[in-house]
Structure formats: structure tokens, C-alpha cells
N, C-alpha and C positions, 0 to 999 in steps of 0.2 A: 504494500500500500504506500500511496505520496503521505508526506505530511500532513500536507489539507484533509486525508481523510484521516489520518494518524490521531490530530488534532480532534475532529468530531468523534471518533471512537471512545480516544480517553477523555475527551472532557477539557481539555489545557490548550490553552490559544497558542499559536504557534507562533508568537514570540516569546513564550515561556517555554516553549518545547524548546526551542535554541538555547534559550539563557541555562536551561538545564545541561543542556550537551556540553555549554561552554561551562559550565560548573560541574563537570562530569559525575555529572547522577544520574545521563541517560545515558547508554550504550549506543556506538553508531551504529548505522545503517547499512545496507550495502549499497555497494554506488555499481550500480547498473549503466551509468554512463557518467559521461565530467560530467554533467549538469544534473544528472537524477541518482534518485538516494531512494531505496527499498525500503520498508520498517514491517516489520512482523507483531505477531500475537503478544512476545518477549516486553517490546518495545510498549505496548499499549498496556501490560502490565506492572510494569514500572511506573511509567506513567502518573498510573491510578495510585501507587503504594506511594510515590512522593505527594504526590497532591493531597494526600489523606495524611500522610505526615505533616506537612505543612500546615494548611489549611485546617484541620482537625487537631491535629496531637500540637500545634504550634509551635514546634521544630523551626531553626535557625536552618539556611542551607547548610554551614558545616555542619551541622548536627545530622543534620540528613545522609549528610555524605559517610559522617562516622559510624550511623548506624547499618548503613548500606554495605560496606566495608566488611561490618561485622557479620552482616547476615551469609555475604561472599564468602569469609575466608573461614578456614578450617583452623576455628578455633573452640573448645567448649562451650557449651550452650549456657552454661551459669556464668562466665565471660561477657557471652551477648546480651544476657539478663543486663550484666553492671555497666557496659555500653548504654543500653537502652535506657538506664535506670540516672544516669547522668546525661543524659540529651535531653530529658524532660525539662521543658521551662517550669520556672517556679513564679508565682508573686512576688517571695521575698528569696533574696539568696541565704541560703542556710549554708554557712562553711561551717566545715570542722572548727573546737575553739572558741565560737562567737558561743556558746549553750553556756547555762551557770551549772553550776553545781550538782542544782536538785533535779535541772531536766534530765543530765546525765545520768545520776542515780537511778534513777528510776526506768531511763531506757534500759540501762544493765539489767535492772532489776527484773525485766522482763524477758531480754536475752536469756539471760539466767534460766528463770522460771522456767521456762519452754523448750529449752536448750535449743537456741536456733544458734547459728552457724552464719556469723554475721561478719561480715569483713569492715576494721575499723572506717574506712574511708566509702563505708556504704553512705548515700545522701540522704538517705530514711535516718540515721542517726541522731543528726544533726535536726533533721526538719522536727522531730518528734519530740527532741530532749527542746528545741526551742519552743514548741507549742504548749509543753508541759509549764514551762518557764512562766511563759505568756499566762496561763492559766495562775499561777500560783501570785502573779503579779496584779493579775486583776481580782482579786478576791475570789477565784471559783476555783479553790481548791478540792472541793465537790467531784468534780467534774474527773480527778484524779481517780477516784471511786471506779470508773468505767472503764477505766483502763484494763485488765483482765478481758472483757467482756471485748473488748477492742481488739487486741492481738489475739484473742480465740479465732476471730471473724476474720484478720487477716492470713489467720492461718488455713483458715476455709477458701477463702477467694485465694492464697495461694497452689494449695492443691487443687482446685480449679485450673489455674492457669496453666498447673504442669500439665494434667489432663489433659488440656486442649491442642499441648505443645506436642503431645505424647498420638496425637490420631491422623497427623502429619508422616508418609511413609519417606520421605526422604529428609538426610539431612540440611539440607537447604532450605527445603520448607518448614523444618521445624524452627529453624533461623530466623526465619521470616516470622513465623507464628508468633516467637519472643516479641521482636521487635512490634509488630501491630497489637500485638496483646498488651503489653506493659506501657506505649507509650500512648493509646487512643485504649484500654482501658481505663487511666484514670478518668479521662473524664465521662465513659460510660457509666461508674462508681459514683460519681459526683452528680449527675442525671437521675440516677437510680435512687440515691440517698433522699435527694431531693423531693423525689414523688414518694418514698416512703414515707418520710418525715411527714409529708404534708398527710399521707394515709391516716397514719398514727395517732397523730394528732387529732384528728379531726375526730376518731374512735372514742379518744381519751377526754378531750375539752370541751368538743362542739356540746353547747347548750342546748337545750331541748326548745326547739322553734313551735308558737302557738300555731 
């Protein structure tokens, strides 16, 4: 297929399909003559996985690229998870060191508890022991209470996501699988939460209408 239909297939204007190329996050094409360029299935699939990175998961082009990288090369798949897992944008930047004391504490504490298997310069570390902080600073130390009840639940949507990593028959798809999972999961989790919450709620508070 040209471009122009390249373009209508995946969805991406073909000024973006170039700036991609030139940002090699697409693969060429074959050149069937100087002036014409071939693009196949491959092409229109990528395509779709950058634009959903992008656009969805709100990936930086390098970020794009580092995860793409990772899905490519042969390297462990809990590897691609910590690629994946640092390409995600944040709201606020959680570095290692910026946490106090007690958020730290208490992320151990659950480490611990659970015995997960946490590499120190994971970005969940840092985002949790500062949220915890956060909490402890604005009076809702309450709020610490649920913690248990938290890392139960992500230890459920974790096995989940292996699962879903795990019904992929080839290693490159299961690459892929990390990368779309963990990085346009969150905010399928955040969507999710969102209409639950409003569920719950409404179960629990909504007043009895005359």
C-alpha cells in the first residue's frame, strides 16, 4: 500500500507518519521504485501501537522509542515491565530521595508484608512512599488504614496483567503485551476506579429521593 492509504488504515496523517520515520519509530518501507515506497500490515500496526502510546498512554516520542526498543530486543520480560514502568508520565515527578521518612517506612512495610520482589529504583516506590507523605501531611492519616486492602488489589490486577502477558504465543508479542498493558493500563484503572467510586457511592450515601 502508498502512504495515503497507509495513513487512512492507521488512523495518522501523513505528516506524522514521516515525523515518525524521521524519529524512527516506524520501520521503512520498500521502495518499489526512486519515487515509490510499499508499506504492509507490519507498518499499519505500529502505527496504531505508537499513536495509542502517544495519544492514550501520553508517552514522550523518546519514551516511545525506549519502549519500542524494549518490546524488539531480547531482553527479559520483567526488564520491559521497568522500561514500561518508567516511560509512564506522571503529574508530579517522584524521584528516588524526594519521600520522608514515614512514606518510606511504610512502603517497606508492605514490601515486606507481601514479600514482593521490588527493585530499589522501581518509580512505584517513590510515587507511593510520597503519597503516603502527602497523606500524613494533610491530616488523613486514616487513609493509611487502607493501605493492606491496596496492595492486596494490586497484587490482583498484577497477576492479571501477567495472565494476559502469558496468552500471547510468541515472545515479541508478549513484549508488546507488557508495554500496552502497563502503560494504557493505568489509565484504564483510573477510568475504572472512577465509575466504581461513583457506583459505591451512590449505594452507600445516595439519600432516599421523595
Amino acid at each position: 500500500m502508498r502512504m495515503s492509504e497507509l495513513s487512512e488504515r492507521s488512523g495518522v496523517s501523513v505528516p506524522s507518519i514521516k515525523f515518525y520515520q524521521r524519529e524512527q519509530l516506524l520501520h521503512d518501507g520498500e521502495h518499489t521504485s526512486a519515487t515509490q515506497t510499499s508499506y504492509d500490515e507490519t507498518h499499519v500496526e505500529r502505527l496504531r501501537l505508537v499513536r495509542a502510546l502517544i495519544e492514550i498512554g501520553g508517552l514522550s516520542v523518546s519514551s516511545v522509542r525506549a519502549v519500542l526498543a524494549a518490546v524488539e530486543a531480547d531482553i527479559p520480560l520483567d526488564w520491559a515491565f521497568g522500561v514500561a514502568q518508567h516511560a509512564i508520565p506522571r503529574s508530579m515527578e517522584f524521584e528516588p530521595g524526594d519521600e520522608g521518612d514515614r512514606g518510606v517506612a511504610e512502603v517497606e512495610a508492605i514490601v515486606t508484608a507481601r514479600n514482593w520482589t521490588v527493585a530499589p529504583d522501581n518509580p512505584g516506590r517513590a510515587m507511593a512512599a510520597r503519597v503516603i507523605d502527602s497523606y500524613v501531611e494533610l491530616g488523613h492519616e486514616e487513609l493509611l488504614s487502607v493501605l493492606p486492602d491496596y496492595a492486596e488489589a494490586a497484587s490482583i490486577i498484577a497477576r492479571v496483567d501477567l495472565a494476559a502477558v502469558g496468552m500471547s504465543d510468541t515472545r515479541a508479542a508478549m513484549a508488546e503485551t507488557v508495554v500496552v498493558g502497563t502503560v494504557l493500563g493505568d489509565a484504564l484503572l483510573a477510568g475504572l476506579r472512577r465509575m466504581a467510586q461513583e457506583s459505591v457511592s451512590h449505594h452507600i450515601y445516595r439519600k432516599d429521593q421523595p
